[in-house]
BAZAVEX-675603 format. One record per residue (C-alpha): x negated, y negated, z negated. Coordinates in steps of 0.5 Angstrom, whole numbers, plus 500, padded with zeros to 3 digits. Example, Ala and Ser with C-alpha at 12.3 -4.5 7.8 and 13.67 -1.06 7.14 Angstrom:
// residues 2
475509484 473502486 
END
This chain:
// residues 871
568500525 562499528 555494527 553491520 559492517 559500518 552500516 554497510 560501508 557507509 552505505 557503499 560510501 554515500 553511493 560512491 560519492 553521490 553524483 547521481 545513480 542512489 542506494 542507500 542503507 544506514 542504520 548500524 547504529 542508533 536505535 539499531 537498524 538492519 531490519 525491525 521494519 524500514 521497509 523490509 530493509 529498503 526491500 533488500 536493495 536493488 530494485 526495491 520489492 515491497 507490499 505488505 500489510 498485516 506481514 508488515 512492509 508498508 509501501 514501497 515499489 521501485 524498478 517496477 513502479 508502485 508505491 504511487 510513483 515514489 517520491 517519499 521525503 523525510 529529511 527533504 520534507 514532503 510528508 502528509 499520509 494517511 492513505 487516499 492517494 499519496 502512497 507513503 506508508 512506512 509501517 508508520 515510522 518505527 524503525 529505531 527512529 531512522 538513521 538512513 535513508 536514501 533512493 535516488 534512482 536518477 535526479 538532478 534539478 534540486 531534487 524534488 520531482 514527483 518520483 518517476 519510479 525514484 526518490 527516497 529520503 527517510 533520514 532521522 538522527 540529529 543531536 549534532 550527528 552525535 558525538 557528547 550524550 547518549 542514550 539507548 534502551 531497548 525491549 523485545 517480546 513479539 510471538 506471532 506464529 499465527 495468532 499464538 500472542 506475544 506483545 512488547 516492544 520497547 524503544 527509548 532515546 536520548 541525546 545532549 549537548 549543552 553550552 559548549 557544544 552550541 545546542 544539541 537536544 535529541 528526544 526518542 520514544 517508540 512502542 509497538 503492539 501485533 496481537 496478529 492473525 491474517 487468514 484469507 480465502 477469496 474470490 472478488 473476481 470473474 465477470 462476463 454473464 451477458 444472459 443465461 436465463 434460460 440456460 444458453 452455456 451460461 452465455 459469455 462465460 467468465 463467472 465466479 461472482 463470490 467466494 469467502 474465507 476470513 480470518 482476521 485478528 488484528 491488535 496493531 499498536 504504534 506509538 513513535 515520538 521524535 524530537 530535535 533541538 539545534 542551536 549553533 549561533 555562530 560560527 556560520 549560522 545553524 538553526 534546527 528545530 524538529 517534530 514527530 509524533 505518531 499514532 498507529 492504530 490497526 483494530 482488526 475483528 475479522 469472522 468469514 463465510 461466503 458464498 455469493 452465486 448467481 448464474 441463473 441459480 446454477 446446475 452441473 455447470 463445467 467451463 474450461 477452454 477459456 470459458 471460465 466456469 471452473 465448477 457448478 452447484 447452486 440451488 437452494 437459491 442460493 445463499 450461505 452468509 456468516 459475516 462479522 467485518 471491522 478493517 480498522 485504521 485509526 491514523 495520527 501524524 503530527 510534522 513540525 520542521 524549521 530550519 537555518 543552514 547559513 555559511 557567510 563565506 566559505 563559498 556561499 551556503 544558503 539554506 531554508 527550512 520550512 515544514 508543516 505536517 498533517 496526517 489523519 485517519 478517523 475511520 469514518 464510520 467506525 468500520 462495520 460489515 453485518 451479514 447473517 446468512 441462510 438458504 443453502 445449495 452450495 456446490 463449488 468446485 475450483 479445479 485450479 490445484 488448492 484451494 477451491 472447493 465448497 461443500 453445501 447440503 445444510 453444513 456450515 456449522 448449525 446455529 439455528 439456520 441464520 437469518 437477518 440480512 445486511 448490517 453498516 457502520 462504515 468507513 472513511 475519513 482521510 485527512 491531509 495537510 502539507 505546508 511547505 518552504 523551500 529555499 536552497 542556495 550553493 555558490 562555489 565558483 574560483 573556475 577550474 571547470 564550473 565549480 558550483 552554481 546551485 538554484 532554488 525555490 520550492 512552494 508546496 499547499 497540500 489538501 485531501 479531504 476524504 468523507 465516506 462516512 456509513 449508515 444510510 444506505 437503505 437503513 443497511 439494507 432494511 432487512 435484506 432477503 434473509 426474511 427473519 430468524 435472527 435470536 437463537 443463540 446469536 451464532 456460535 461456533 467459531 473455530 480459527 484452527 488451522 485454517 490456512 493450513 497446509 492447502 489441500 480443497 474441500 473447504 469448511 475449516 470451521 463456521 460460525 460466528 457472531 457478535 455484531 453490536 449484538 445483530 445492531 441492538 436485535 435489528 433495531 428492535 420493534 419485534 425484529 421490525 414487526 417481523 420482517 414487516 410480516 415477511 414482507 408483507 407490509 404494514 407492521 411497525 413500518 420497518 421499526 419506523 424507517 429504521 428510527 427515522 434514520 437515527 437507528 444504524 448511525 453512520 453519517 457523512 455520505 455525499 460522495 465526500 470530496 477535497 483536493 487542494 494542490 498548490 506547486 510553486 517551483 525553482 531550479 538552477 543547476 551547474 557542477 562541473 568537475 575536470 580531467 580528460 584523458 586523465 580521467 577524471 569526470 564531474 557533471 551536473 546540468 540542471 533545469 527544474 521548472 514546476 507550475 501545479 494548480 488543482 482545486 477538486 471539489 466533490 460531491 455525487 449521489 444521483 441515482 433514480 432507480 434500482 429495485 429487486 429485493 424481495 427474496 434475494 435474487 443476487 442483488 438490487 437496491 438502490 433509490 437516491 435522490 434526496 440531494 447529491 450534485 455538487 462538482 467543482 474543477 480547476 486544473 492548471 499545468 506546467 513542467 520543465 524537467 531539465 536533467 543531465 548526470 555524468 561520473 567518470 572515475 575510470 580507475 580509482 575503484 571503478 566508476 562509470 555513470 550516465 544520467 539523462 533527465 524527466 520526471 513526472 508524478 502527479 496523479 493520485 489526489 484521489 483519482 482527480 476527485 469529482 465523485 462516484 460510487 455505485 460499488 455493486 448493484 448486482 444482476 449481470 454485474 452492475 458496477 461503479 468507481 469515479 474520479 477524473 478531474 481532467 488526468 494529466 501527469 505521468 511524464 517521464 523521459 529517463 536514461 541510466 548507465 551504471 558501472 561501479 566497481 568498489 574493489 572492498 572497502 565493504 565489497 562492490 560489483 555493480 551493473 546498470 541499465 535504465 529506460 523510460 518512456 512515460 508519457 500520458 500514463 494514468 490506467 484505471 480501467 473499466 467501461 460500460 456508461 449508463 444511467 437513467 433509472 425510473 425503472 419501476 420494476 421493469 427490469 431495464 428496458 427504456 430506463 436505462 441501466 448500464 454499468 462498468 465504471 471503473 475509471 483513472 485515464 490517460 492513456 497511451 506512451 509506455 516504455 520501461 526498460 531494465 538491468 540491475 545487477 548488485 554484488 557485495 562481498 566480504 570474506 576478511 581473507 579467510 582464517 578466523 573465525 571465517 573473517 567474518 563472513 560476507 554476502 550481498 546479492 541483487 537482481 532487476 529485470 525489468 520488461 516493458 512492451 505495455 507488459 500485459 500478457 495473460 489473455 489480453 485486456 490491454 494497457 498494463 503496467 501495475 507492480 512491474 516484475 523481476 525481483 532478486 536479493 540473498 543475503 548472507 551475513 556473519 560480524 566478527 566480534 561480538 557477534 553479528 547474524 544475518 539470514 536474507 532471502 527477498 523474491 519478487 517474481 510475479 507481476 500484475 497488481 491491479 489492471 482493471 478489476 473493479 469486479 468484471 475489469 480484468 487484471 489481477 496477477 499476484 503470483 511470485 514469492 519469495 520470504 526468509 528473515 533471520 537476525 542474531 545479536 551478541 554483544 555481552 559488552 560494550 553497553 548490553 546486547 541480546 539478539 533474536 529475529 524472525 520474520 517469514 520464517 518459510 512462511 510465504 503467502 500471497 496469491 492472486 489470480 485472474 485473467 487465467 492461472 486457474 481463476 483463484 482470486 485470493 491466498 493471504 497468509 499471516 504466518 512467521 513471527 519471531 521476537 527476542 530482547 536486548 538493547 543498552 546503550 550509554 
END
């Protein structure tokens, strides 16, 4: 059996063998995996929902529990990523270079812990796996919808055995490019006002503090190399060596127009009965801003892997392997955010149908109205190392009840470093207030047709547009200096020099830069146990797993001495510094005894019964522990900050999962489970008000005080998880030709927790937590192979805290349609067609309440078609 179904059927296999509760998918054969993203194919199985970036699947959320709570391994290795925390991003690795990969929903003792939510193992082919040589060639074009660009797509492997069989070499090659498009629209949140100035309604209300719409072009390009030899010295001694190469770089050129409002600049204000204000005009205060912003990520992988499987008897099985991997991403001042803005009386009208509404008195599209404002190069440079050796022993016993004894040992040195790197942030705001006119001709129309089409609301559909190195070279010249001294009544050829002095817009490292280092050193005994009762046969696992973890975070925080108006802008202040930051150090030490207990019974030889009683913990976020602070919004009414805590605990989790299999096909089950956890010491980012001494030379806050919401990680109170899964596979070999070769797939997961966070509260949340339900139908039978899959995740809270007034973000349900064909034109050609969101489903946020719009992200479907060789 070959294709689709093999895949499926090795896929059931693994999971019916398994002593633990897993799902698996399986590649259908080299180069050819389900889906043409290895996210989008763990999503179709049960209890698996994933995020998206770019309308790619990037990170993964398991029984409710976000990318962060996934313990993601390739071939049993810890992996370095790229992102602040430990989220794995599986939009790196291109999808022909997987076989399989594996989630462990229940663990045993030799299981890596650090997945609360489960353990996935990513596997990649090995020349031994592959029976003589092999290579595979494929192509394919991309069309985005959006976009209207086609790209390439080409994959490449061969493998080899060499001297009798003894060594084996596989070698592959991976190119990808996404001319893509996301088109966006807004809001970054709803805070309280604390004063009306002057207009009491304006007291306590929940107030919109922004709104934009953006249009993002992305050149998504991704470079794949992996590399295998394994040499059999002898008859019980295998030696592996591997490495994987890859470069993924995410360009993107992203033009908007937005709103910044004010509360005290507001008339015809109109507030619901939640005291949201839905609609208002902004008087000529206000401001209309243009905004050319780079969300670029340069990210590089190297991973280097040793390994020896040692059978000197047929009893005894000892293996060691050893790994090295570093990820990267440079993006340390190579973002940038320029604004070039107007005064403009805007007038917003949300009425919680479409799209909100903004019409304003001066347009949006006259080219001579812009005015300098706020320009950085910015970003952040992210790198982490992992080093890691593990040793794993199996001893078989001769008892008829104790049939194997396993133990081990596991030492992990991971370090993150994170360097906020950006021009001086004075120099940004040298010509904030929107003092001077910026160069006729700068600003062009910008038209990015069919703007989030479909949506109803009185929103501009075209804007203007400009070039930003353009605006730098403009703003580092003596008569843009020179002007804007005049608007500001200083001395001319003073801003020319402040800006000179800081070395022009030049990003440099910032001192909000930090560096974790996590050392686990760990060990495991398990026992297997196998024998009949009542004729039924059962096995076990008992098993105890001992961890020690010791912390190192070290950072440094800028000291904040005083906030001053902007001359002209009344919507925000600017910041004075102290010269030198602080440094922080902390040392954390913790242990963990994670003792785990997994049951099988074959009740029939089709039907299998499971029960698994174990804890887990995942870490907290390497950067969540990081001593630091950034001042993230220095705006009247809504003065806000983000900081790390050394002091967090790990999440702990105490597990209970019971299934029913029933494999009445070879291809065909009927699955039923149930799980609870109670998680202990739960990390919850949320805000709170702390204040900071300022010298209060404007005499804006009274006995120099400022307050400001931070936003924080913290432990917090127990959470209690629990959940059904439901799983359905089925095939049609029963029904005359040509209808043999129908089948279907289906899974739900429900999932609920008494920490679920209801609308109009503002309490402990669990963020990913939500329903989420599988179709997919599927045709194989000769040469053809089609398959059609419907993925719906209902809706779940996303953030618990907003960083922009501390209320919770809710994305709403949605529910994407994926398509795939392929002919075999013989043994060794293929051709084949796919589409991706095909009913081309968007993401919605929303705030505390359905009618607070936060954001609808749209990147439309896309298709592609090629053939694939194999000899």
């Amino acid at each position: 059996m070959t294709g689709l179904r093999a895949s499926l059927t090795r896929a059931i296999d693994v999971k019916r063998k398994a002593a633990v509760i897993v799902d698996s998918i399986a590649s259908e054969d080299l180069g050819k995996f389900p889906d043409s993203n290895v996210a989008e194919s763990l999503q179709r199985i049960t209890g698996v929902s994933i995020d998206r970036s770019g309308g790619e699947g990037r990170f993964v959320t398991v029984r409710g529990f976000g990318p962060s709570f996934n313990n993601v391994l390739v071939n049993g290795r810890t992996l370095a990523t790229e992102n602040a925390g430990r989220q794995f991003s599986f939009d790196l690795l291109a999808a022909e270079l997987i076989s399989g990969a594996d989630v462990y929903k229940s663990n045993n003792a030799t299981l890596q812990e650090g997945g609360i939510g489960s353990t996935i193992n990513v596997k990649t082919a090995r020349p031994f796996d592959i029976r003589g040589s092999k290579a595979i060639l494929s192509a394919k074009a991309n069309y985005e919808d959006l976009s209207e660009e086609a790209s390439p797509d080409v994959f490449g492997l061969f493998s080899t055995r060499l001297a009798d069989d003894r060594i084996g070499v596989l070698a592959s090659v991976s190119y990808q490019q996404r001319k893509a498009r996301v088109d966006t629209a807004a809001t970054n949140g709803y805070y309280r006002t604390t004063v009306g100035a002057g207009a009491s309604a304006l007291t306590n209300v929940l107030f919109p503090q922004n709104y934009d719409q953006i249009s993002d072009l992305q050149d998504r390009e991704r470079l794949g190399v992996t590399g295998t030899v394994q040499f059999r010295a002898s008859e019980e001694l295998t030696l592996s060596v591997d490495a994987l190469y890859n470069k993924f770089t995410v360009d993107s050129n992203a033009n908007s127009v937005g709103h910044f409002f004010s509360p005290g600049d507001v008339s015809g204000v109109t507030i619901d009965g939640n005291r949201t204000v839905t609609a208002f005009s902004q008087n000529a205060n206000g401001h209309t801003d243009y905004i050319n912003r780079t969300f670029n990520r340069p990210t590089e992988l190297r991973a280097f892997g040793a390994n020896a499987d040692w059978n000197p008897t047929d009893k005894i099985n000892i293996k060691l392997d050893t790994a090295y991997s570093k990820a990267e991403s440079n993006n340390g001042g190579n973002e940038i955010f320029a604004v070039i803005g107007f005064n403009n009386a805007v007038n917003f009208n949300n009425t919680g149908t479409g799209l909100p509404g903004v019409t304003a008195a001066r347009g949006f599209t006259d080219p001579s109205v812009g005015r300098a404002h706020f320009t950085t190069r910015e970003g952040v440079d992210t790198a982490e190392t992992v080093y890691e050796t593990r040793l794993d022993a199996v001893f078989s016993t001769d008892y008829e009840v104790f049939t194997k004894l396993r133990f081990g040992g596991i030492y992990t040195d991971r370090t993150k470093e994170n360097a906020l790197v950006r021009s001086d942030n004075d120099v940004g705001c040298a010509y904030c207030g929107y003092g001077i006119p910026v160069p006729a001709g700068m600003l062009k129309a910008f038209d990015p047709g069919s703007f989030l089409s479909g949506e109803s609301g009185a929103f501009p559909r075209q804007w203007l547009a400009f070039n930003s190195e353009d605006y730098f070279r403009f703003l580092e010249t003596a008569a843009a200096g020179n002007a804007q001294d005049v608007a500001a009544g200083r001395p001319a050829g003073a801003t020319a020099a402040f800006v000179r002095s800081k070395n022009g817009y030049a990003a440099v490292r910032q001192p909000s830069s930090y560096s974790v280092s996590e050392k686990i050193s760990g060990g495991y005994v398990q026992g297997d146990f196998e024998a009949t009762i009542g004729g039924l046969p059962w096995s076990a696992t008992v098993g105890m797993r001992y961890v020690r973890t010791e912390l190192v975070s070290n950072g440094t925080q800028q000291t904040l001495l005083d906030l001053l108006p902007i001359v002209g802008d009344s919507t925000a202040y600017t910041a004075a510094f102290a010269a030198t930051s602080a440094s922080v150090s902390k040392s954390t030490v913790y242990d963990n005894f994670l003792p785990s207990l997994n049951v099988k019974v074959d009740i029939t030889p089709d039907l299998v019964g499971r029960f698994a009683a174990t804890q887990t913990v995942s870490r907290a976020n390497l950067t969540d522990v990081a001593p630091r602070i950034t001042f993230t919004s220095l705006r009247p009414g809504n003065l806000a900050a983000s900081g790390g805590n050394p002091e967090l605990k790990p999440f702990k989790s105490t597990n209970f999962d019971t299934s029913v299999e029933w494999y009445y096909q070879d291809a065909g089950y009927l699955t039923v489970g149930a799980f609870y956890k109670q998680i202990d010491d739960f990390i919850l980012t949320s805000v709170a008000p702390e204040t900071f001494t300022v010298a209060n030379a404007a005499g804006n806050f009274p006995g120099g005080l400022a307050t400001f919401n931070v936003q924080r990680p913290r432990n917090a109170q127990s959470a209690d998880v629990y959940g059904i899964e439901v799983g359905f596979q089925h095939t049609f070999d029963y029904l005359p030709a040509p209808f043999d070769g129908l089948g279907v797939t289906a899974n739900a997961t429900f999932v609920d927790s008494k920490a679920n966070l209801a609308a109009t509260a503002r309490t402990f949340a669990l963020e990913g937590l939500g329903d989420s339900q599988n179709l997919v139908g599927f045709y194989a039978k000769g040469p053809i192979e089609v398959r059609v899959a419907y993925n719906h995740r209902d809706g779940f809270v996303s953030t618990a805290a907003n960083g922009t007034g501390g209320d919770p973000i809710f994305t709403k349900g949605q529910g994407q349609v994926d398509f795939q064909a392929r002919y075999a034109v013989s043994s060794n050609f293929s051709v084949f067609v796919e589409g991706t969101n095909l009913n081309d489903a968007k993401t919605e946020t929303v705030g505390k309440y359905d009618n607070q719009f936060l954001s609808l992200v749209d990147t439309g479907p896309r298709y592609a078609v090629g053939l694939r060789a194999q000899f």
